[in-house]
LUMTI-594729 format. One record per atom (N, C-alpha, C): x, y, z. Coordinates in steps of 0.02 Angstrom, whole numbers, plus 50000, padded with zeros to 5 digits. Example, Ala and Ser with C-alpha at 12.3 -4.5 7.8 and 13.67 -1.06 7.14 Angstrom:
// residues 2
506604971650390;506154977550390;506604983550390;506424988850354;506844994750357;506455000250394;
// end
This chain:
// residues 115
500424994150000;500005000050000;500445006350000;500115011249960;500665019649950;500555020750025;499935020850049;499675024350103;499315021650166;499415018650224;499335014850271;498585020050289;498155013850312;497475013950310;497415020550375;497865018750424;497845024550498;497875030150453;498315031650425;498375038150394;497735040450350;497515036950317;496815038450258;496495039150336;496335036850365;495665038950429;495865043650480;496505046850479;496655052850506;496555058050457;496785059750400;496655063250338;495765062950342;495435059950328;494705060350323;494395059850404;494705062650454;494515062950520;493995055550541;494015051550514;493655047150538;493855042050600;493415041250661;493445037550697;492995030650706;493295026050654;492725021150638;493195014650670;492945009650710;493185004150728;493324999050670;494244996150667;494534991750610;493694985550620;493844984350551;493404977750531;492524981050535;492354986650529;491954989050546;491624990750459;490794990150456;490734991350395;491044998850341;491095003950398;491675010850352;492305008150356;492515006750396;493135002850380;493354998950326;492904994450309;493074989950249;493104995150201;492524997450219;492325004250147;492795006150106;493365010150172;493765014850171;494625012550137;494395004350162;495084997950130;494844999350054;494254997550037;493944998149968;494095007349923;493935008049960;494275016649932;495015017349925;495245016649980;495945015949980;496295013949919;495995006549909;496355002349835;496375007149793;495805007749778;495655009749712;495835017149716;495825020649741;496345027249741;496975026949736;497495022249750;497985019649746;498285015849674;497495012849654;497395011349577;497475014049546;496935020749520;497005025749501;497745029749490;498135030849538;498675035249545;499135032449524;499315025749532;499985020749477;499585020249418;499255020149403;498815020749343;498995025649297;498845032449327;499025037349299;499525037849294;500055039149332;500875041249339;501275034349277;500915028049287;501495024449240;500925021749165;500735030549147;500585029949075;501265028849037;501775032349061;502425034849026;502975030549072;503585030349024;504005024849061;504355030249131;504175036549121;504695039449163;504385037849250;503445035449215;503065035749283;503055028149304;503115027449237;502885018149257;503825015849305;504325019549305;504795017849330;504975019549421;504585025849427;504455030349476;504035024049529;503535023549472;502965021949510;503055012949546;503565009249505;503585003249521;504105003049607;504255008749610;504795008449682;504235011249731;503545012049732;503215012749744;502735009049798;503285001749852;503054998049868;502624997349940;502845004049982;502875002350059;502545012650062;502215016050119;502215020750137;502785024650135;503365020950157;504095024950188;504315022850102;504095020950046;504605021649982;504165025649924;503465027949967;503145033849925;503255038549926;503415045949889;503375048249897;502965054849913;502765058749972;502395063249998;501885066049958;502105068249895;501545071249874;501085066449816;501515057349818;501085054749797;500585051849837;500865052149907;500215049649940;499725054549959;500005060949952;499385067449944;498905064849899;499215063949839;498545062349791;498245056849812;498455051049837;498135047049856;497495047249898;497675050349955;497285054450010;496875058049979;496895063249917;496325068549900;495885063349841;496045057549820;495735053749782;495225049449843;495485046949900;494925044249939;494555049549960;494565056549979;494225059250011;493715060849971;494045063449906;493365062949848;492815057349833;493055051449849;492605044649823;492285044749908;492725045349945;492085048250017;491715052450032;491915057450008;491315061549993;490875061649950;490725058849904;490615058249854;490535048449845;489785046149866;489665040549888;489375038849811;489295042649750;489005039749674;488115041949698;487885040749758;487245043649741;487045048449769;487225053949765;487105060249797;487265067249732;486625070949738;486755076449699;487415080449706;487805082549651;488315085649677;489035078349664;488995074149669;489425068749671;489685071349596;490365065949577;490665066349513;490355064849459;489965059949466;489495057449394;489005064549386;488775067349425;488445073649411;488645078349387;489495078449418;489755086049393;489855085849324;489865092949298;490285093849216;490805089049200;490805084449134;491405084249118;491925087349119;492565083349133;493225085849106;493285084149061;494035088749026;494185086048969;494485079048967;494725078048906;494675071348890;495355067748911;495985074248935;496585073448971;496565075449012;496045076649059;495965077749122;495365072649165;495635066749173;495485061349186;495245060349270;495695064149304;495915066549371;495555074049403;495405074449447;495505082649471;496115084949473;496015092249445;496545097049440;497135096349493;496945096849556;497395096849599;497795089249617;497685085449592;497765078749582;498455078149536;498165078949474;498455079849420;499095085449433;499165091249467;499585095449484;500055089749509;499675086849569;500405082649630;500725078349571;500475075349552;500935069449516;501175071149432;501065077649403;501375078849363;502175079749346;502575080849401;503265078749370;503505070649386;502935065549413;503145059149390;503045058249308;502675061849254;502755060249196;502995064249147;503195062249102;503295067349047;502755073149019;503105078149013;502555081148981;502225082748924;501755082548885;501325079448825;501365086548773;501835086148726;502035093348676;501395091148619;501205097548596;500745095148554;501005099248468;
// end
């Protein structure tokens, strides 16, 4: 894991007991925010190289587990059925896959795209 589960439930102030149904939740968010972010970063070999040393909390680096953290807090806030959630909002564009501030943290893991 980029980002040890104590930390995602300090970041999202939550005080939910381990093995507890937000808990699992929050394991389930976790992944897949974590998904997401090696996902993104090793489109390109410079990320996919970054991103494979990528194994433990202490071999991430800080502002990739920022994004990590602002990717669960979004999919927690943002439960898919609530007005206002992401499926509601405006599209992004079609290279903006991510939120802005997202996309900021982990932009010098990749190359950048000359057109």
């Amino acid at each position: 894991m980029l980002v040890d589960k104590a930390t995602a439930k300090q970041h999202l102030r939550l005080t939910v007991a381990d093995g507890s149904p937000q808990d699992v939740e929050l394991e389930h968010k976790l992944r897949a925010a974590e998904d997401i972010i090696i996902d993104y970063v090793s489109r390109n070999e410079p990320g996919a190289t970054a991103a494979a040393t990528w194994t433990t909390p202490d071999a991430t680096p800080p502002r990739a587990q920022e994004a990590v953290l602002m990717m669960v807090a979004e999919f927690w806030r943002f439960h898919g059925d609530d007005v206002g959630a992401a499926i509601y909002s405006p599209g992004r564009a079609a290279n903006e896959d991510l939120p802005p501030v997202v996309m900021g943290l982990l932009r010098r893991f990749t190359d950048p795209v000359l057109a």
